[in-house]
C-alpha positions as CSV (number, residue, x, y, z in Angstrom):
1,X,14.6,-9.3,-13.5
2,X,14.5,-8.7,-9.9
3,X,12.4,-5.7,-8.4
4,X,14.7,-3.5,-4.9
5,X,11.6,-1.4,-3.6
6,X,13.5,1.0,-0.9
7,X,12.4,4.2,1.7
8,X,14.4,5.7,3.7
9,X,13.1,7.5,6.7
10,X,15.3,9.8,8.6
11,X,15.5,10.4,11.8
12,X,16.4,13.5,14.2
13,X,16.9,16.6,11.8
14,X,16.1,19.8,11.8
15,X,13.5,19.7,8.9
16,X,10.7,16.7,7.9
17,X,11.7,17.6,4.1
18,X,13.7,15.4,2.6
19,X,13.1,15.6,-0.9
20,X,16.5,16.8,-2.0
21,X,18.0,13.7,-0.7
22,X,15.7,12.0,-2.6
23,X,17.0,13.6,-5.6
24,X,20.4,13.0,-4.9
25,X,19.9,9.4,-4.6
26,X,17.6,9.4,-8.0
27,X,20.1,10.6,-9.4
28,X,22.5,7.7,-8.3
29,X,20.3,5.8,-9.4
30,X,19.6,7.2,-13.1
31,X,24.1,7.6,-13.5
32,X,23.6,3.6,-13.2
33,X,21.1,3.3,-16.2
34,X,18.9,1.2,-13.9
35,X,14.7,1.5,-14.4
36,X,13.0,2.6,-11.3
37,X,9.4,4.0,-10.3
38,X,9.6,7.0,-7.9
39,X,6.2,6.7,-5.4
40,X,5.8,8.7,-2.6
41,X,7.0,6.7,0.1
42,X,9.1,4.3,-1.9
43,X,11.5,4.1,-4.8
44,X,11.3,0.7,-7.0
45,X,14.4,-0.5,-8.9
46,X,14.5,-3.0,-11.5
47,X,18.0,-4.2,-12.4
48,X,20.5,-7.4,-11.5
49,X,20.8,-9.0,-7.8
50,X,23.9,-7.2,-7.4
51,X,23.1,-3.8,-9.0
52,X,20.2,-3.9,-6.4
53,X,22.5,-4.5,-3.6
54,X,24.8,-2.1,-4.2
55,X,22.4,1.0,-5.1
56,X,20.6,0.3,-1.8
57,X,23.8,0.7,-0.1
58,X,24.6,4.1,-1.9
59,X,21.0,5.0,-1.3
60,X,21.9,4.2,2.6
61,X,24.8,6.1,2.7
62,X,23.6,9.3,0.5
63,X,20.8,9.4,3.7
64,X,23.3,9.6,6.4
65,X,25.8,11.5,4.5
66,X,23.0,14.1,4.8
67,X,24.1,14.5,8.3
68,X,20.4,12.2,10.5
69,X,20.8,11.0,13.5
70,X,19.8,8.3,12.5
71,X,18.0,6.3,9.2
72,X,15.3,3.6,9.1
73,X,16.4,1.6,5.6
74,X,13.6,-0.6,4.6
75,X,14.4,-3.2,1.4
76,X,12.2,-5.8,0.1
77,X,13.3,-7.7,-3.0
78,X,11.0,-10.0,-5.5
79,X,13.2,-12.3,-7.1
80,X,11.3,-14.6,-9.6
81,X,13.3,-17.3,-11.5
82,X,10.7,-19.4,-13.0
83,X,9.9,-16.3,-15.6
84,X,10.8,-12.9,-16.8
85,X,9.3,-10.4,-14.6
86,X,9.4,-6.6,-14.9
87,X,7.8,-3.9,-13.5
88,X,5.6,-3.0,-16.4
89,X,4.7,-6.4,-17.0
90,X,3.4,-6.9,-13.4
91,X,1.5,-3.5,-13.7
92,X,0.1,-4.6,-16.4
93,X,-1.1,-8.1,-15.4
94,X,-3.0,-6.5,-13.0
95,X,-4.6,-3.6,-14.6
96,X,-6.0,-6.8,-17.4
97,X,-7.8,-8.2,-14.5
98,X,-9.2,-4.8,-13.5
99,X,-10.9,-4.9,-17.0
């Protein structure tokens, strides 16, 4: 399944909290049913192509809803298609070899 990891970084407001914008877009996130890991300067998403595509966009336009200037969106997508992938399993495959 592909993996959406996602931060967005705004840009010219009057506070540098942003954490309830962060909830909000959770939340988005959790209405969907989609799996996701929260880290503190990222969210990951596991879900379909398109499901990723368009909870990236609501999670853009959540940000500048809040009223930035202006939002730095950064998206990087792992796509496998030669095997199942998922974010435990990739978690785990590394925390074997730590062993």
């Amino acid at each position: 399944m592909p993996l959406l990891e996602i931060s967005i970084i705004p840009i010219g407001t009057d506070s540098t909290s942003f954490s309830s914008e962060v909830s909000n877009v959770v939340k988005k996130i959790e209405d969907k049913g989609l799996t996701y890991k929260l880290t503190p300067t990222s969210t990951v998403i596991e879900g379909e192509i398109d499901q990723l595509w368009d909870i990236a966009k609501d999670m853009h336009e959540e940000a500048l809803s809040a009223g930035p200037d202006r939002i730095v969106t950064n998206v990087s997508i792992d796509h496998r298609t030669d095997k199942q992938m998922d974010m435990k399993h990739q978690v785990n495959t590394v925390k074997k070899d730590l062993e």
